[in-house]
C-alpha positions in Angstrom: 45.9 152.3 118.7 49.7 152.1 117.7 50.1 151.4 114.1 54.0 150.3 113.2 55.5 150.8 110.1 58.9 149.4 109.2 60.7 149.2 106.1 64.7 149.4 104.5 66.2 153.0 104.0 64.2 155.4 101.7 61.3 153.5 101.4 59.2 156.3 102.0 58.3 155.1 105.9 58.1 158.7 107.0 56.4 160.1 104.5 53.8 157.2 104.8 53.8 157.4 108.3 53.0 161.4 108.4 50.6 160.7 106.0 48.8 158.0 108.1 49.1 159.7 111.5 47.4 162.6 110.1 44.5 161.2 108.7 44.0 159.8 111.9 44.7 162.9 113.8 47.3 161.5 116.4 51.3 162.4 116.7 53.9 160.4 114.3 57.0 158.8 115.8 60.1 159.1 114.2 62.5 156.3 115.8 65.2 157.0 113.0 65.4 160.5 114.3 67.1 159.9 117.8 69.4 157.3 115.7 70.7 160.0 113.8 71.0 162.8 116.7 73.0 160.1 118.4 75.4 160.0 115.7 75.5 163.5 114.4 76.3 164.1 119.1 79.2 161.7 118.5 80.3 163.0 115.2 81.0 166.8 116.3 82.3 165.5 119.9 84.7 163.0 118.4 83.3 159.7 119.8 84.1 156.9 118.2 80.9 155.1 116.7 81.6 151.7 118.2 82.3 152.3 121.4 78.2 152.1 123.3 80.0 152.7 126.8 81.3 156.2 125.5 78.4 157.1 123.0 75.9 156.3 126.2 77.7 158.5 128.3 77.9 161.4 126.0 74.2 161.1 124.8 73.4 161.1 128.8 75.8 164.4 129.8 73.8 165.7 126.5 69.8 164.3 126.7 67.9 163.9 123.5 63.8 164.8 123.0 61.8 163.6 120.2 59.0 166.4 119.4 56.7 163.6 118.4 53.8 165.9 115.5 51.2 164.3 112.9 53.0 166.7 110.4 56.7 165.8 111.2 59.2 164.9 114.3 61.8 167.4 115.8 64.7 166.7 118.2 66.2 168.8 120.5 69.4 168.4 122.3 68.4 171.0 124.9 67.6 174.4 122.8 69.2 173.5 120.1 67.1 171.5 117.4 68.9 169.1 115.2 66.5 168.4 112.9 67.7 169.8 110.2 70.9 168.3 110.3 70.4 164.6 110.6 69.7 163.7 107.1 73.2 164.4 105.4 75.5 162.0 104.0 78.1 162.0 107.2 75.1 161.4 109.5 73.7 158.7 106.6 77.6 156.9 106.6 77.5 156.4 110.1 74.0 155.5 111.6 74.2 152.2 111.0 76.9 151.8 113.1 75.2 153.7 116.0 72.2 151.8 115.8 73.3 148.0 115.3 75.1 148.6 119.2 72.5 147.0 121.6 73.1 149.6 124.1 71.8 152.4 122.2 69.1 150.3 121.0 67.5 150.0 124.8 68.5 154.0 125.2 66.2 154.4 122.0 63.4 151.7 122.9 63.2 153.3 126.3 62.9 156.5 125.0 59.9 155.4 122.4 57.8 153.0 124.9 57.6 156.1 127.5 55.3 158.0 124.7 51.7 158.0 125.3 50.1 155.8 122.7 48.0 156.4 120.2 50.6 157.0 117.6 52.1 155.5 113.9 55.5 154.6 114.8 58.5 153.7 111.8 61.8 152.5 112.1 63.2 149.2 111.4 62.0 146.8 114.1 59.3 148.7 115.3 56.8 146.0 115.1 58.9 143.4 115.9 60.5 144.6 118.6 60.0 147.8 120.6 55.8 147.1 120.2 55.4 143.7 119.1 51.8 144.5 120.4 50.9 147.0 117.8 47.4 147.1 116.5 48.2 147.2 112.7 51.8 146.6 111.0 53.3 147.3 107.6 56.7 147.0 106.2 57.4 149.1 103.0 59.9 147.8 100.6 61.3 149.2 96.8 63.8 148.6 94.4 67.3 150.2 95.2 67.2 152.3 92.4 63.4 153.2 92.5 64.9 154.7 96.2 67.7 156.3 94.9 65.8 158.1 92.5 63.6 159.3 95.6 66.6 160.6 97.7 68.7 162.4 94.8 65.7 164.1 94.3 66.2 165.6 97.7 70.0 166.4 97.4 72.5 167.1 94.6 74.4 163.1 94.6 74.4 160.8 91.7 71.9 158.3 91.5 74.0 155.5 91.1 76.2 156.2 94.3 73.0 157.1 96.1 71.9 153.6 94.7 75.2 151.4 96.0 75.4 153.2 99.4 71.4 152.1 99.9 72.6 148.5 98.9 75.6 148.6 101.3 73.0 150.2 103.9 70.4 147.2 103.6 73.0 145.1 104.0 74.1 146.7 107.4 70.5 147.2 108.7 69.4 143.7 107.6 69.8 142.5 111.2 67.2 144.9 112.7 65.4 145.2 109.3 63.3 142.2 109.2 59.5 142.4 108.6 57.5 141.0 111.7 55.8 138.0 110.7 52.3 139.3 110.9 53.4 142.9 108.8 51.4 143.7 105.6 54.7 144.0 103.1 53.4 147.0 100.6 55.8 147.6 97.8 55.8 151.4 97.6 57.9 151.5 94.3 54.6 150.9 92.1 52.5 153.3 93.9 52.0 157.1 94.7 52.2 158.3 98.3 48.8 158.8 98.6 47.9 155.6 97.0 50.9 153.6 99.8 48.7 155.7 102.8 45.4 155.0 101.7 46.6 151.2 101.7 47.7 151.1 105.0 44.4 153.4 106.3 42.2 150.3 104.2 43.8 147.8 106.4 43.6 149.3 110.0 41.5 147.2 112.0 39.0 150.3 113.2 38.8 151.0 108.8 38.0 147.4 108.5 35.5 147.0 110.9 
């Protein structure tokens, strides 16, 4: 089974999507992740975001892995693990930019339809996109401020800044943001995390059968 679930920024998709992968006891993929290595690799080499010819040939000279884990993704660039340093606000100005160029998009697609299914996959066009022949699909969706609460409780910004950078981020992502027509759309702004995976576990078609 590959269960997608999609959704704008801070929605709570990887949260929800750990959540899910481990009550069914198979791997989480992260396709955000290798967005943001790609753009943190440019960032400390000096390559400009727009340019896909460049970026490609930097992120090829310097492979990317996704550790793909029910209880949380990792990437490695060689021995060195990135992971915790692709959620900060450089990486978070930038990523958009990396991932609207349709070059990097096939490097990232390529790199997620070689994993060995079963899996929960988020990102922002997973199931409209990279597996359009998903089992189950979601999209997760909340208020900008009911986000920006979420991510300044994760790091010391000001909810109102956190707030217009998610608005100026939706409108950015809105291209590959778009929920495939057959998604369940789940608000998770009037729900707790357990009450958003226990939604999406009542809906899988194995649960419902």
């Amino acid at each position: 089974m590959i269960v997608t679930i999609d959704g704008v920024a801070a929605s709570g998709k990887s949260s929800v999507a750990s959540g899910v992968a481990r009550a069914l006891g198979v791997p989480y993929v992260s396709s955000g992740l290798l967005y943001r290595a790609a753009t943190l690799l440019a960032l400390e080499a000096g390559v400009p975001l727009d340019e896909a010819p460049a970026l490609l040939t930097h992120l090829h000279a310097h492979p990317l892995r996704l550790e793909a884990l029910s209880a949380g993704n990792r990437v490695w660039c060689g021995k060195r693990e990135l992971t915790d340093d692709l959620h900060s606000s450089r990486v978070d100005g930038g990523v958009s930019r990396v991932a609207a160029l349709p070059e990097v998009r096939a490097w990232v697609d390529a790199q997620l339809r070689a994993l060995p299914a079963p899996f929960v996959a988020e990102g922002r066009d997973m199931g409209t996109h990279v597996f359009p022949q998903a089992d189950a699909k979601f999209y997760l969706t909340a208020s900008p401020r009911v986000r920006a609460e979420r991510r300044a409780r994760e790091r010391p910004e000001d909810v109102p800044a956190i707030e217009a950078a998610l608005i100026e981020r939706d409108h950015r992502d809105r291209a590959q943001s778009a929920p495939a027509p057959d998604a369940r759309l789940i608000d998770t702004g009037t729900l707790p995390l357990d009450g958003v995976i226990g939604a999406v576990l009542a809906a899988l078609p194995a649960r419902r059968a």
